[in-house]
C-alpha positions, 0 to 999 in steps of 0.5 A, a space after each residue: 151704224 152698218 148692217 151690211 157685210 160680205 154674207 149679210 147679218 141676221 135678225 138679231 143684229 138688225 133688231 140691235 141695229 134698230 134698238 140704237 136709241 133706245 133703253 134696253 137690258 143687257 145681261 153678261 155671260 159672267 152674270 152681269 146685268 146692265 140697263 143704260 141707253 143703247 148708243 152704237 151696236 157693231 156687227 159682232 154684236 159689241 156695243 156701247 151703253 151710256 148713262 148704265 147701272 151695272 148690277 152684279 151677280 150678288 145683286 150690287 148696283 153700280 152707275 157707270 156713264 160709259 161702258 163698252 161690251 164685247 160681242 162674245 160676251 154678251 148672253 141676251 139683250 132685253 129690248 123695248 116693246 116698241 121695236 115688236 113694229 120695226 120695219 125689219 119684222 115686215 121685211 122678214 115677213 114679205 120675205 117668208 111670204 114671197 120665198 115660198 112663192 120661189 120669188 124675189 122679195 117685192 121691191 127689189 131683186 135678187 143680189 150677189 150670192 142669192 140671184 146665182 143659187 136662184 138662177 141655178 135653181 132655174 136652170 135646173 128646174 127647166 132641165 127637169 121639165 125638158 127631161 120629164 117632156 122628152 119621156 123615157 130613154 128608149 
């Protein structure tokens, strides 16, 4: 399981990454919908459902053990009510609270990317300030 990547993943795949393990609801752009045990999730979204029921647009049922879904293909996930409390809605949280504060989530700062934009807006926060304090060009 990787929830890593060069720019990162969203919520969404973080909460897939969190639902391995578990039973969920998974419904095809092609009307599909399959139930099964969530094995192993990527970061585009594939996955792999062992011990599924399959049930097509018509309504037939079909028990499949192993069944591999592509990314692109995929319209919704329906997961179990238990993953409302997973760790990753609190990180999310602290990071809404703590951004509107202009400060680094609590344990930990900044990385890569997002301490230089931070830095920069420092920097020019600062130069601001120094404009405003030295007044007025004469």
């Amino acid at each position: 399981m990787s929830v890593t990547g060069k720019r990162g993943v969203g919520v969404p795949v973080i909460l897939m990454h969190d639902g391995e393990g578990t039973i969920v609801t998974v419904e095809c752009k092609n009307g599909d919908t399959y139930r099964g045990f969530l094995d192993e999730t990527e970061d585009n979204m594939n996955c792999i459902l062992k011990d599924a029921t399959r049930t097509d647009a018509k309504g037939n049922k079909t028990a499949v053990e192993h069944i591999f879904l592509r990314g692109s293909q995929i319209a919704f996930f329906v997961f179990p009510n238990m993953l409302k409390k997973a760790p990753m809605f609190k990180r999310v949280r602290d990071w809404k609270r703590n951004n509107s504060k202009r400060r680094p989530v609590q344990g930990g700062q900044a990385r890569g990317q997002a301490a230089a934009i931070i830095r920069k807006a420092q920097l020019r926060q600062q130069q601001q300030m120094q404009m405003l304090q030295a007044g007025p060009p004469r």
